[in-house]
C-alpha positions, 0 to 999 in steps of 0.5 A: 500500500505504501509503495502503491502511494509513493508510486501514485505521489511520484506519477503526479508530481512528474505529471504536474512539473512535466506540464510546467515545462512543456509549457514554458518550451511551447512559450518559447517556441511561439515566440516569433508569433509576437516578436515576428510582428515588429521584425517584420517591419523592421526589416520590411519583410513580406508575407512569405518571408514572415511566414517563413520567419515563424515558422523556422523554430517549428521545423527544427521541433518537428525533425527532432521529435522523432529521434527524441521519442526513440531516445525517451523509450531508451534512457528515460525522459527525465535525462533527455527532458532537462538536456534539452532545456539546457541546449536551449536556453543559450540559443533562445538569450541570443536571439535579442542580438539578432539584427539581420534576417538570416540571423533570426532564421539561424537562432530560429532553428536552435530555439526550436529545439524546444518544441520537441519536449513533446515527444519525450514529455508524453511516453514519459508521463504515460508509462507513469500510469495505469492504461486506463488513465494514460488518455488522461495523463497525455491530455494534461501534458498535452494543455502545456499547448497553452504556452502558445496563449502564456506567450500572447500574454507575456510577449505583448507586455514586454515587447511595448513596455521595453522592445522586442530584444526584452522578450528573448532575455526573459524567456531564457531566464524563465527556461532556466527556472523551468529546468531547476524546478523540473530536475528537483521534482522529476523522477526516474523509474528504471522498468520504463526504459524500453530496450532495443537498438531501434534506429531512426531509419527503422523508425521511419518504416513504421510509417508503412503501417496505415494507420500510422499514416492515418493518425499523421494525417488527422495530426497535422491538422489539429496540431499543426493547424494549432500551431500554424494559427497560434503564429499567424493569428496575431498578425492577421487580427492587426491586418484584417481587423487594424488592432493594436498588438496587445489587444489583437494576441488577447483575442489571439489567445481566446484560440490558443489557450482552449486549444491547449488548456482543454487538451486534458478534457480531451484525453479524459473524453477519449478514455471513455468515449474512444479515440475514434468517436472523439476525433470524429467529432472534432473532424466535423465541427472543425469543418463547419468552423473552417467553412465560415472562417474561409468567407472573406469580407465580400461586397456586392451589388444586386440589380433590383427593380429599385435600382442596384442595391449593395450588401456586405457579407464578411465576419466581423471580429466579434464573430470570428473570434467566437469560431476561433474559439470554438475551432480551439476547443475541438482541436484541444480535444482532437490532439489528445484523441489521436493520442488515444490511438496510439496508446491503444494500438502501440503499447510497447512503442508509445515514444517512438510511434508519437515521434513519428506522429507529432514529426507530422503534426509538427511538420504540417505546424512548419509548412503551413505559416509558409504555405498562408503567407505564399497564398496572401501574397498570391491572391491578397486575401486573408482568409486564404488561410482557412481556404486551405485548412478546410482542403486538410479538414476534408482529406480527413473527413475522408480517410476517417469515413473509408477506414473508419466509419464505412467498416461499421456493420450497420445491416446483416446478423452481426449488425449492433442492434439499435436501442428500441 
């Protein structure tokens, strides 16, 4: 009994400093979302280049994630949790000496470093409790996304009170702390390394399993849609709407802090609803959500037998945060459901198979800031940007339905009989 309570306090208190930290690494990574605003006009930057600009530390903390899960399952993620920490700090303190373009995208890929704290935090934390809880577990690890909304909080204050440079300094400074605390209060436990020589290259083959693919897919649109909007969203409230900074990354924050903090909801959901009618779920409202948010500020006129008559149709800032808001929840839930999958089909190999999965999410949270800025300069519309996320939203609809939803006996004698 004692030792079934220690074990229970120790699984709680790597929960809780874990959670701590993953979420001052996603600050961290997020940075440019806000400091990107006022480099871009220092150094007259366009959309591309921008998108480019926030997206670089994404890039490097997707390409790492997988080789950071293989390590967690083979040393263990308290080591590998606060090595990573450490390599970042230097890297993030010297982006505030940062003046030319190719040093910003040069310091980006260190800094990004830190987004990789995912992949080691979730097998670390999952293998702390029972089978039944990990969805839970993952989901609370998980809302260390809303290090995205800490950042539209924290960043907006400091950049008009005393320049951009400030945020940097601070940020490390905050790093660092999070490295102490979670050090003093992490735990080892020696039964969770999993042994084996799995190489990278024999990583990357599991992505011949379908449904490794599949969960790739539903993963770069809710995480890398996360994170992808989570950069862009600051921006894009000053452009469409013309706000100051701070008050365009609060209402910023009103998608990213649901997106992240409502994850662990998610993972309870998952756990007694299953992966699979969660994700659904989200897949559907995330569809709506999209549709509406695409609709760009359109007038037009119709000949009546009055004479012409003009209408506006477009959304207002009122209306488009209230779909942000709703479209953050139903990622938060869809984030910790496709981890569900994983802890459900991949037992023994949790840090590896979610190395490969958030390398996907990551990747699409890399590609897609750069893919919103080429079509804004391509066609100067704003909501471009959701245009192309509900194309994603729709090849997921799909596979769900062929792979998924289609293989439900619905007639025949094996049909599940419906309530009378």
């Amino acid at each position: 009994m004692a030792s079934e309570l220690g074990n229970s306090r120790k699984a709680w208190s790597v929960l809780i400093v874990s959670t701590l930290a993953f979420t001052v690494c996603f600050m961290v990574w997020m940075m440019f979302g806000v400091i990107g605003i006022p480099i871009r006009k220092m150094l007259n930057l366009n959309a591309t280049q921008f998108g480019l600009l926030t997206a670089m530390p994404v890039l490097t903390g997707s390409l790492i994630r997988v080789p950071l899960g293989i390590w967690t399952d083979r040393y263990g993620g308290r080591i590998i949790m606060t090595t990573l920490m450490a390599i970042t700090v230097p890297a993030i303190w010297l982006m505030s000496y940062a003046s030319e373009y190719w040093h910003f995208l040069t310091i980006g890929l260190f800094v990004g470093l830190a987004g990789g704290a995912f992949s080691v935090g979730t097998p670390y934390v999952a293998r702390w409790f029972p089978k039944d809880r990990q969805g839970m577990a993952m989901g609370v690890y998980g809302a260390g996304n809303s290090g995205a909304a800490v950042n539209k909080f924290v960043a907006p204050v400091l950049l008009v009170a005393f320049g951009w440079a400030v945020v940097p300094q601070v940020y490390a400074a905050i790093m660092l702390a999070a490295l102490v605390l979670f050090w003093m209060f992490s735990h080892s436990d020696p039964s969770h390394v999993v042994s084996g020589t799995v190489s990278f290259r024999d990583q990357l083959k599991t992505l011949k399993d379908p449904k490794v693919l599949k969960y790739c897919q539903y993963y770069s649109i809710v995480f890398g849609g996360y994170v992808a909007l989570s950069l862009w969203m600051v921006q894009y409230y000053v452009g469409e709407f013309g706000l100051d900074i701070r008050t365009a990354a609060l209402l910023a924050a009103c998608f990213s802090l649901p997106g992240g903090v409502l994850r662990a909801f998610g993972g309870v959901l998952s756990d007694k609803y299953g992966a699979h009618s969660v994700t659904w779920w989200v897949m559907w409202v995330s569809w709506i959500c999209l549709f509406l948010l695409s609709y760009p500020q359109t007038d037009f006129t119709v000949m009546t037998v009055h004479g012409p008559a003009t209408f506006h149709i477009g959304l207002n800032v009122y209306g488009f945060t209230v779909l942000m808001f709703i479209l953050g929840i139903a990622w938060a839930f869809g984030k910790a459901s496709v981890f569900k999958y994983i802890s459900d089909d991949y037992v023994g190999n949790i840090g590896a198979i979610s190395g490969i999965v958030g390398l996907a999410g990551g990747l699409g949270g890399f590609v897609l800031p750069i893919a919103f800025g080429v079509l804004l300069d391509m066609t100067g519309v704003r909501s471009s940007a959701f245009m192309l996320l509900y194309g994603v939203v729709w090849v997921s609809l799909i596979w769900m339905y062929w792979t998924e939803v289609r293989r439900t006996q619905i007639m025949g004698p094996i049909a599940v009989l419906a309530p009378a």
